[in-house]
Every structure is written in structure tokens, then in C-alpha cells.
mmCIF file of the N, C-alpha and C atoms, coordinates in Angstrom:
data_MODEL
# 
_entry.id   MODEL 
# 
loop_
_atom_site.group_PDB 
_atom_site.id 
_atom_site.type_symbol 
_atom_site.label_atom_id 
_atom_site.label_alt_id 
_atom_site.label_comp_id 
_atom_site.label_asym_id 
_atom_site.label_entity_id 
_atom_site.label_seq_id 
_atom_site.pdbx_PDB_ins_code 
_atom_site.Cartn_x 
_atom_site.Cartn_y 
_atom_site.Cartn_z 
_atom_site.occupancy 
_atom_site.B_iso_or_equiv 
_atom_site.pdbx_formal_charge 
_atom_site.auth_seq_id 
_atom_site.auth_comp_id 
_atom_site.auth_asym_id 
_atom_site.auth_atom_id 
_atom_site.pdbx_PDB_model_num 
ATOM 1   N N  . UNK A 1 1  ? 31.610 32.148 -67.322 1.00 0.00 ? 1  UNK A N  1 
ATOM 2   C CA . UNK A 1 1  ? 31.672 31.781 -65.932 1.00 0.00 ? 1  UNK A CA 1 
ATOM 3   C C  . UNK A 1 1  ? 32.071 30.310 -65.796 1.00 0.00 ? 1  UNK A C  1 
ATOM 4   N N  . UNK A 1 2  ? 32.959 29.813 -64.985 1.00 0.00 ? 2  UNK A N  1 
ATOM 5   C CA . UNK A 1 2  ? 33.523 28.085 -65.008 1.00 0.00 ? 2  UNK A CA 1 
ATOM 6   C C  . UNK A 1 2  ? 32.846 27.580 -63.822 1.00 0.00 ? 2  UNK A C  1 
ATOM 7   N N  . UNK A 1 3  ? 32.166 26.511 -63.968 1.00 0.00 ? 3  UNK A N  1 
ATOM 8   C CA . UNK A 1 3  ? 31.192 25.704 -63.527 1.00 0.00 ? 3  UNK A CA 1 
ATOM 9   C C  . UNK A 1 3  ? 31.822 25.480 -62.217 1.00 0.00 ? 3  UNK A C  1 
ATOM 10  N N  . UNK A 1 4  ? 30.884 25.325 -60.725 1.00 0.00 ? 4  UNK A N  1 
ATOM 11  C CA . UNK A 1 4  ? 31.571 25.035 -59.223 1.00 0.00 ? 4  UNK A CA 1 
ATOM 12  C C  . UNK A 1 4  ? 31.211 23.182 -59.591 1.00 0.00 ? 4  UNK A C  1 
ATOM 13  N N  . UNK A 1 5  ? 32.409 22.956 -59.964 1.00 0.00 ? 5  UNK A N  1 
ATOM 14  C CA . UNK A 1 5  ? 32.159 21.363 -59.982 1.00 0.00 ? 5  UNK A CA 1 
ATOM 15  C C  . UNK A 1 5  ? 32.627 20.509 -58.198 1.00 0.00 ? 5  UNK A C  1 
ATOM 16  N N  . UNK A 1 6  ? 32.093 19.525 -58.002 1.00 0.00 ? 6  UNK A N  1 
ATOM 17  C CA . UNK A 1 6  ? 31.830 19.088 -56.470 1.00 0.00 ? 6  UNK A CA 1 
ATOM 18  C C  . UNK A 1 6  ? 31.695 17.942 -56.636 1.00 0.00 ? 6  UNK A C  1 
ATOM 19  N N  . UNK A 1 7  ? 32.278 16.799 -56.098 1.00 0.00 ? 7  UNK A N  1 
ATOM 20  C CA . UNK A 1 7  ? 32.540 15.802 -56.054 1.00 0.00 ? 7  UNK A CA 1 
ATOM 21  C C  . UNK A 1 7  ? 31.973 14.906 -54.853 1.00 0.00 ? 7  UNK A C  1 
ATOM 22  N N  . UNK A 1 8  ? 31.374 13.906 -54.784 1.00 0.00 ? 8  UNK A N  1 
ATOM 23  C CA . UNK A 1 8  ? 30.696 13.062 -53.674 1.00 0.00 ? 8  UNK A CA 1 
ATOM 24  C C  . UNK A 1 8  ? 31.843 13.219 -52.081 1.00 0.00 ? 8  UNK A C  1 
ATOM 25  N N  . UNK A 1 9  ? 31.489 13.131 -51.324 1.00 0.00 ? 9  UNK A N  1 
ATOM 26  C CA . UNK A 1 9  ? 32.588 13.283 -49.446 1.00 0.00 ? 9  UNK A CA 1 
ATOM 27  C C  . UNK A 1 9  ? 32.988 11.452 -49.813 1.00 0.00 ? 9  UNK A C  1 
ATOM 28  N N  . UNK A 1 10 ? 31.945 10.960 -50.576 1.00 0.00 ? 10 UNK A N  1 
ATOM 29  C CA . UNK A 1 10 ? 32.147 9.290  -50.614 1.00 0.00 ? 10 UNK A CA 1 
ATOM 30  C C  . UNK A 1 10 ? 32.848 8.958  -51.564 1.00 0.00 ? 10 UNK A C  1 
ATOM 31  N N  . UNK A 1 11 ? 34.142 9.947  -52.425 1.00 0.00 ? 11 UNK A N  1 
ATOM 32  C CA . UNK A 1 11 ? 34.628 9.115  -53.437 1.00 0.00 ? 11 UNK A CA 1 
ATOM 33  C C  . UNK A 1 11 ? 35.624 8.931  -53.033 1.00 0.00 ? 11 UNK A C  1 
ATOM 34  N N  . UNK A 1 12 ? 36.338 9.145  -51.645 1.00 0.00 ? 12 UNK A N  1 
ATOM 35  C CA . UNK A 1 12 ? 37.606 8.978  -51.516 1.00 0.00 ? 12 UNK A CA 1 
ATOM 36  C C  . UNK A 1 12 ? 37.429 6.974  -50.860 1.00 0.00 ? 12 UNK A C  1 
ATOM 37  N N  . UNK A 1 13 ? 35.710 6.949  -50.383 1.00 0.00 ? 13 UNK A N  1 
ATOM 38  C CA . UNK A 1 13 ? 36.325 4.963  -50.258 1.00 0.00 ? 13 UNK A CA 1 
ATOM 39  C C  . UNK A 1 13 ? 35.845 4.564  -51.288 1.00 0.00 ? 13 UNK A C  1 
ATOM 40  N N  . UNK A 1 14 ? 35.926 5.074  -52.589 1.00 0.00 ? 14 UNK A N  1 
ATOM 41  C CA . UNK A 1 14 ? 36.114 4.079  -53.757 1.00 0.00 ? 14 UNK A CA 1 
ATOM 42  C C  . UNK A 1 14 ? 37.042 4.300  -54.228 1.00 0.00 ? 14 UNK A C  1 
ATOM 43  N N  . UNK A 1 15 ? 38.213 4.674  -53.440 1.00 0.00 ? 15 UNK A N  1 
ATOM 44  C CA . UNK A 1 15 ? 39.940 4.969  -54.335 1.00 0.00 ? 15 UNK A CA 1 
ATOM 45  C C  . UNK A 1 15 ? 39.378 6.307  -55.561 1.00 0.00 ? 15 UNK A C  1 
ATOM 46  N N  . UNK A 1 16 ? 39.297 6.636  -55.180 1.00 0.00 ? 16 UNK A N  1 
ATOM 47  C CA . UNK A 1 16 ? 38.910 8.423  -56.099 1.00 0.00 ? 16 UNK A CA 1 
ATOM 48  C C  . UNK A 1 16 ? 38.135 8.346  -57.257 1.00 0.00 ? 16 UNK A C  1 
ATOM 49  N N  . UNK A 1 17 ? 36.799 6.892  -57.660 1.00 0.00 ? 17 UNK A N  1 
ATOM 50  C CA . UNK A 1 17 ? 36.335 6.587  -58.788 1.00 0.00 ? 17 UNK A CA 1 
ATOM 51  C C  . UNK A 1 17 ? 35.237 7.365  -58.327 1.00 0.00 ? 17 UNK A C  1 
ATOM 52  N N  . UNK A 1 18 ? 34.920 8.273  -58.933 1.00 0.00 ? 18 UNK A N  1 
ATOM 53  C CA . UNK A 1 18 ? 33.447 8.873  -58.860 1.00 0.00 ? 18 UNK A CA 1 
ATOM 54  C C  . UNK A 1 18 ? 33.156 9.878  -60.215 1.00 0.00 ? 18 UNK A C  1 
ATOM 55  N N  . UNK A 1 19 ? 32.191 11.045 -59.916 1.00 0.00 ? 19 UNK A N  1 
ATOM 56  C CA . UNK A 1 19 ? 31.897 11.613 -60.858 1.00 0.00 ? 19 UNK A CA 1 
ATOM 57  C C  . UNK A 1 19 ? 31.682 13.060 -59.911 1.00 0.00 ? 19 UNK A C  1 
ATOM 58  N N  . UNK A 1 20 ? 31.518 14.263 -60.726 1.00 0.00 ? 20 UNK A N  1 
ATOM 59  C CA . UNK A 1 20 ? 31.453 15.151 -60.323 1.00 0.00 ? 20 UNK A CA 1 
ATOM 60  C C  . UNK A 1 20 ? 30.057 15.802 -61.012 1.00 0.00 ? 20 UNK A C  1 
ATOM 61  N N  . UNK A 1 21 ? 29.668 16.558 -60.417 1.00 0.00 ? 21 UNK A N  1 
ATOM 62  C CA . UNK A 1 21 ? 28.499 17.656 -60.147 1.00 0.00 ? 21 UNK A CA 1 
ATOM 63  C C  . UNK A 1 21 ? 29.005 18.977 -60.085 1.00 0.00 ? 21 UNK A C  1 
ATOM 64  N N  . UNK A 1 22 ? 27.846 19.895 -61.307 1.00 0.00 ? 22 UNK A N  1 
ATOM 65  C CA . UNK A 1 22 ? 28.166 21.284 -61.289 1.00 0.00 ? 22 UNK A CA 1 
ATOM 66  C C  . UNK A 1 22 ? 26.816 21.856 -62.164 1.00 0.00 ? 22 UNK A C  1 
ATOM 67  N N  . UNK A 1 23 ? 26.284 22.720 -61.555 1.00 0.00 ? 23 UNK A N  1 
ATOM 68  C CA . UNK A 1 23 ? 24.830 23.707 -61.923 1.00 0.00 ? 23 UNK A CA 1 
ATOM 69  C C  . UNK A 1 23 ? 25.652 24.255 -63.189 1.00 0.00 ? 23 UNK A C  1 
ATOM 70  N N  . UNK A 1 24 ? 24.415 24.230 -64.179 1.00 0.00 ? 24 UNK A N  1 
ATOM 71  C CA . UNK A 1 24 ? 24.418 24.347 -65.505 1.00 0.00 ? 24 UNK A CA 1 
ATOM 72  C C  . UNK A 1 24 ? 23.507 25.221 -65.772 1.00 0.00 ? 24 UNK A C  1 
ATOM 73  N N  . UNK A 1 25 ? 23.411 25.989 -66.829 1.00 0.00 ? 25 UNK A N  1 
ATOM 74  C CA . UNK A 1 25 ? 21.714 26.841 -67.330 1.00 0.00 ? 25 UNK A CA 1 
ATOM 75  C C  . UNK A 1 25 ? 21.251 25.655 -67.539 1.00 0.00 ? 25 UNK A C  1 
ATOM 76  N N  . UNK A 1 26 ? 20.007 25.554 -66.404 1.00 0.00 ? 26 UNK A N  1 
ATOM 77  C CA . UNK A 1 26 ? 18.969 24.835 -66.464 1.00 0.00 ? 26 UNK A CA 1 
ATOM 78  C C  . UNK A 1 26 ? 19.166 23.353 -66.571 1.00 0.00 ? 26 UNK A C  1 
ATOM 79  N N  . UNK A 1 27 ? 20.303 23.015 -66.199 1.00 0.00 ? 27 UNK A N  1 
ATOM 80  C CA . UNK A 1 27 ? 20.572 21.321 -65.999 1.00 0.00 ? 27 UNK A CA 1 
ATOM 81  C C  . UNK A 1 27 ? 21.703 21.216 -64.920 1.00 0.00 ? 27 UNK A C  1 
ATOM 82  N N  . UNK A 1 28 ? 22.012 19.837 -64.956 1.00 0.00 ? 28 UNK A N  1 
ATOM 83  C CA . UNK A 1 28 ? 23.113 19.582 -63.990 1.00 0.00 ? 28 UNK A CA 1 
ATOM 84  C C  . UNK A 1 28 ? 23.939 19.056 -65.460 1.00 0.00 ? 28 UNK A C  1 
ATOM 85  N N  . UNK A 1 29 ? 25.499 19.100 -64.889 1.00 0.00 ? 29 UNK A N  1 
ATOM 86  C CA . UNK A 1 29 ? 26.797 18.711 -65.849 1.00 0.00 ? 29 UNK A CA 1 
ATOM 87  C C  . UNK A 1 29 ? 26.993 17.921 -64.950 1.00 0.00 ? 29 UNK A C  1 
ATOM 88  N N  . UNK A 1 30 ? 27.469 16.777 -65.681 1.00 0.00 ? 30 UNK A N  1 
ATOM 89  C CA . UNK A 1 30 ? 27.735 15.975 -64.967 1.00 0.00 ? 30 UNK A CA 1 
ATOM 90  C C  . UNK A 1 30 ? 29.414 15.210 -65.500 1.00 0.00 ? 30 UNK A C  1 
ATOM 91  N N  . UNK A 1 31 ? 30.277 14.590 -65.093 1.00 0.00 ? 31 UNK A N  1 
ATOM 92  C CA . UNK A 1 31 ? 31.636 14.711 -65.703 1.00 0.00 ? 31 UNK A CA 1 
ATOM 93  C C  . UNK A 1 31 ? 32.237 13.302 -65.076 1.00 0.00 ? 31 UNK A C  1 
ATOM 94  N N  . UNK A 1 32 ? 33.311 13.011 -65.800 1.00 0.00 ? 32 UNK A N  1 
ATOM 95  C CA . UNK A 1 32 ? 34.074 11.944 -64.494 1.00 0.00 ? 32 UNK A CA 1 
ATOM 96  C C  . UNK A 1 32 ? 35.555 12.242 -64.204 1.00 0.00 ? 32 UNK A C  1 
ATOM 97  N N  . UNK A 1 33 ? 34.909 12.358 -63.057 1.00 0.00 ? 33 UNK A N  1 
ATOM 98  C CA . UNK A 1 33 ? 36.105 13.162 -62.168 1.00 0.00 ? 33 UNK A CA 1 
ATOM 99  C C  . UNK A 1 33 ? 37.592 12.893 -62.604 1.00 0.00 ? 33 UNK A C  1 
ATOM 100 N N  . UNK A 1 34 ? 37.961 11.556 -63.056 1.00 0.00 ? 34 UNK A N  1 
ATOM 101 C CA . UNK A 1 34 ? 39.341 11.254 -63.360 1.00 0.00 ? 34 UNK A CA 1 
ATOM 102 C C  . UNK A 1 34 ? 39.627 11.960 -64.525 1.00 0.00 ? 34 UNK A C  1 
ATOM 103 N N  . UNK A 1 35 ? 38.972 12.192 -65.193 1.00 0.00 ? 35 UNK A N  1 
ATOM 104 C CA . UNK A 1 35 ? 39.100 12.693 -66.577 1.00 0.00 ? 35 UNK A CA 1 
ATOM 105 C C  . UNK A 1 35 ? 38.134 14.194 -66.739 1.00 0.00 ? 35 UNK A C  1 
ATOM 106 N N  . UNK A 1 36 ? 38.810 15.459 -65.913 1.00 0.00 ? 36 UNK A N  1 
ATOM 107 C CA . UNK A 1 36 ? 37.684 16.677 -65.777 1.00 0.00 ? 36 UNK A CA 1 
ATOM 108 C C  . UNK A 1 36 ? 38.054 17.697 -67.002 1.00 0.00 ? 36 UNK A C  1 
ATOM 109 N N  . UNK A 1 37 ? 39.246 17.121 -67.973 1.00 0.00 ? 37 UNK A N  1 
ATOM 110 C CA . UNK A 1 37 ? 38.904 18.084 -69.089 1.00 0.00 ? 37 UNK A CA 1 
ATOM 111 C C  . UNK A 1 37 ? 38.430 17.044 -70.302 1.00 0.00 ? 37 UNK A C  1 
ATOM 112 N N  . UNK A 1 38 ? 37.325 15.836 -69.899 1.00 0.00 ? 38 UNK A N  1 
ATOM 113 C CA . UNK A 1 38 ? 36.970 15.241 -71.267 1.00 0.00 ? 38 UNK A CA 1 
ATOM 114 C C  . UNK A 1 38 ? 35.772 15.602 -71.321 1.00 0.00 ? 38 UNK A C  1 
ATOM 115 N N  . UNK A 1 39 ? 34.587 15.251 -71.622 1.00 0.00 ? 39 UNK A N  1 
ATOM 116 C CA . UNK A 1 39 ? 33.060 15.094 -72.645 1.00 0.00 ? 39 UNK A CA 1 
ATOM 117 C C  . UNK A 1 39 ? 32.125 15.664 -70.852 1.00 0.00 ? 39 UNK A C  1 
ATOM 118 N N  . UNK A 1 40 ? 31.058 16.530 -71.311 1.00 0.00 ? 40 UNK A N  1 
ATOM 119 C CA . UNK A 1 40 ? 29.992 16.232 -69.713 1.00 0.00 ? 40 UNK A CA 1 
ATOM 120 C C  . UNK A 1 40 ? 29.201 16.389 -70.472 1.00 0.00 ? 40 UNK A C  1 
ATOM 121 N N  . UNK A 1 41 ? 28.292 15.834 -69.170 1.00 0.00 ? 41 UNK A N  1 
ATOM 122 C CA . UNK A 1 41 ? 26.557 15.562 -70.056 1.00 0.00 ? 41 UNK A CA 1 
ATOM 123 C C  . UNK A 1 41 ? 26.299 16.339 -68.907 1.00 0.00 ? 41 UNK A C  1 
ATOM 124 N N  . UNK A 1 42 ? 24.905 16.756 -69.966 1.00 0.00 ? 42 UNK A N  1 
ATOM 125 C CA . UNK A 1 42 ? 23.971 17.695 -69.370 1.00 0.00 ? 42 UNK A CA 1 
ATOM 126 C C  . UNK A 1 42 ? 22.870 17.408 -69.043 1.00 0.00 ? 42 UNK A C  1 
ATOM 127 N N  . UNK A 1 43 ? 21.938 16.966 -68.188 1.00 0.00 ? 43 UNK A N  1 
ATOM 128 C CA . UNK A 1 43 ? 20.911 16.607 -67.476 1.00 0.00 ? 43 UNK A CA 1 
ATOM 129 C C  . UNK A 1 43 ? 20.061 17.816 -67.617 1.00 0.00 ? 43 UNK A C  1 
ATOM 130 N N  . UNK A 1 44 ? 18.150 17.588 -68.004 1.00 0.00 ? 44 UNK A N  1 
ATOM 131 C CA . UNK A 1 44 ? 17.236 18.540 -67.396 1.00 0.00 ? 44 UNK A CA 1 
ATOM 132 C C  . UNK A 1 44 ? 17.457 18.616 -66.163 1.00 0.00 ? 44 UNK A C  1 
ATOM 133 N N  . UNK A 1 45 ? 17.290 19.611 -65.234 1.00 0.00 ? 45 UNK A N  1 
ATOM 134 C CA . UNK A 1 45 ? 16.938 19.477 -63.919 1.00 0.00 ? 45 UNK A CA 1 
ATOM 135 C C  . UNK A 1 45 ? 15.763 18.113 -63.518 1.00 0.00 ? 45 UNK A C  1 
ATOM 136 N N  . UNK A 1 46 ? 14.663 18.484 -64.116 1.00 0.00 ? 46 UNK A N  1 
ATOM 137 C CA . UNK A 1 46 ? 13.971 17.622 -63.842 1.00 0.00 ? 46 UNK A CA 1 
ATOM 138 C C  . UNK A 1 46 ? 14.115 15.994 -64.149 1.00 0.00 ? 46 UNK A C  1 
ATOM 139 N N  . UNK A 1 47 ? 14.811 15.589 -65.031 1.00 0.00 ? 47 UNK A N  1 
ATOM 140 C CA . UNK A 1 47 ? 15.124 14.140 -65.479 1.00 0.00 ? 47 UNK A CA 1 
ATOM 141 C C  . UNK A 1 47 ? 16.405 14.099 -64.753 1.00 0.00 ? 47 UNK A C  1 
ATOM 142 N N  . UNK A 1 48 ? 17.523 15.226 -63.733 1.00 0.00 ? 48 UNK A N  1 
ATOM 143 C CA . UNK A 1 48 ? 18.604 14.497 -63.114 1.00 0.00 ? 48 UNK A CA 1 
ATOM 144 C C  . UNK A 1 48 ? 17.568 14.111 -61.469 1.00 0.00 ? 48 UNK A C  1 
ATOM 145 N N  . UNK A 1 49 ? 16.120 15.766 -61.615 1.00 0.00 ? 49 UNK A N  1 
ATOM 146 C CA . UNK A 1 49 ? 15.615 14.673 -59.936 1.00 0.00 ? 49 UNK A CA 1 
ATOM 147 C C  . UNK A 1 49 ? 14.863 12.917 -60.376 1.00 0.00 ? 49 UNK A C  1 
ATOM 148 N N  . UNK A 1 50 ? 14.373 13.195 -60.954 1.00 0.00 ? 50 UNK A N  1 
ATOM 149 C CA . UNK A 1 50 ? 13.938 11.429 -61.588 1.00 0.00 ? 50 UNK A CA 1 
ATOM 150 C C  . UNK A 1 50 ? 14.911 10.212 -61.345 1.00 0.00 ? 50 UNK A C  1 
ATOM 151 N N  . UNK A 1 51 ? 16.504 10.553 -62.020 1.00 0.00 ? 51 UNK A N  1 
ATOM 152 C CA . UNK A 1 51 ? 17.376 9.898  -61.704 1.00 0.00 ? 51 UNK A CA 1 
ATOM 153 C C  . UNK A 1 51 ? 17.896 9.547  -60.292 1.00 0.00 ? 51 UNK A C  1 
ATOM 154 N N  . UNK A 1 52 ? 17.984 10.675 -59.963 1.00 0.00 ? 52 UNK A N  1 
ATOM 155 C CA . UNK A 1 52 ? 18.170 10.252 -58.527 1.00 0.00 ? 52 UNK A CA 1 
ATOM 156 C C  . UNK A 1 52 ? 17.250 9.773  -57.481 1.00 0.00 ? 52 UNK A C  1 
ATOM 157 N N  . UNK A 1 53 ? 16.189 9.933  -57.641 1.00 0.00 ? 53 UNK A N  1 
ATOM 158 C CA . UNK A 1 53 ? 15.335 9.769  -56.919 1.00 0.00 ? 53 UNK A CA 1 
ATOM 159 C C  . UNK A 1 53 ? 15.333 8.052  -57.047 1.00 0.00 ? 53 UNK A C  1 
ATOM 160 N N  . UNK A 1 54 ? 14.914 7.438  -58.535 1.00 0.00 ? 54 UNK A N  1 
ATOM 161 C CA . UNK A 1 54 ? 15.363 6.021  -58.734 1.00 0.00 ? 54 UNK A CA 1 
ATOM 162 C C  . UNK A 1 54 ? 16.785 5.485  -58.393 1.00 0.00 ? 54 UNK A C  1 
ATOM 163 N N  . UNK A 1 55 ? 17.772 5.815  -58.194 1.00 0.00 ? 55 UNK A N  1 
ATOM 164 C CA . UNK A 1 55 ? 18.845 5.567  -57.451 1.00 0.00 ? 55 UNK A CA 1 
ATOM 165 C C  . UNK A 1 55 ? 18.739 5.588  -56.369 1.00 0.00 ? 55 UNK A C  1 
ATOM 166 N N  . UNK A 1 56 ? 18.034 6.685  -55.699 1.00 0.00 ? 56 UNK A N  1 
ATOM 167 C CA . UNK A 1 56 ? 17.557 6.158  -54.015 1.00 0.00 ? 56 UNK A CA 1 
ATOM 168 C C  . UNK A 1 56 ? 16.878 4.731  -53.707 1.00 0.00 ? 56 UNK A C  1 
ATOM 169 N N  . UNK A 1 57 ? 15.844 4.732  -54.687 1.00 0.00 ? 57 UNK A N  1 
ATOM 170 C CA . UNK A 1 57 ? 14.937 3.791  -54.601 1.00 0.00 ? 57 UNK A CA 1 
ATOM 171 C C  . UNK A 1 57 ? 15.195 1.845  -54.884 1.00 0.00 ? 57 UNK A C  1 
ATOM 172 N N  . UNK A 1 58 ? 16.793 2.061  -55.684 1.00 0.00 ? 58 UNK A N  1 
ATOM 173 C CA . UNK A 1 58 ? 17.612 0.847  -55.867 1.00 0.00 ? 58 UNK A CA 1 
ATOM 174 C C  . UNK A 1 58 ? 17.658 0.398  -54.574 1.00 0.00 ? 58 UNK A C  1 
# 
């Protein structure tokens, strides 16, 4: 099955620098968008809500 990868509504005002998002067994993939056939990391679910949650909190 090929991953629904999704990209921030906010990467087009950083000139298209962002990263993309896509549900994984049991993690998030995570990728960079300029480059979507190189390396993704795989996040627990629970350590990508941690992450973000401290990125809110920046």
C-alpha cells in the first residue's frame, strides 16, 4: 500500500521548503518534501505527539 503523504497549507510561504507527513504501521514517516524518493524516518506515534507538542510549546 503507498503511504498518503501531505504536506503543511504553510509550505508554499517558505518557497516550497518543508517536509511531508504520512501514517505508517504504528508511526508517522516523515520525509523532505524536495527530495520524496530519498531516506524517511519513522516516528513512534507517541514520541512524534511529544515532538510536537514541544514545538507548540517553542
Amino acid at each position: 500500500m503507498e503511504a498518503n503523504w501531505r504536506k503543511a497549507s504553510r509550505s508554499d510561504e517558505n518557497g516550497g521548503h518543508c517536509i511531508e507527513l504520512a501514517n505508517a504501521p504504528a508511526a508517522i514517516a516523515i520525509r523532505d518534501s524536495k527530495n520524496p524518493e530519498g531516506p524517511e524516518l519513522h516516528v513512534p506515534r507517541p514520541a512524534f505527539r511529544r515532538l510536537t507538542a514541544a514545538i507548540r510549546g517553542a
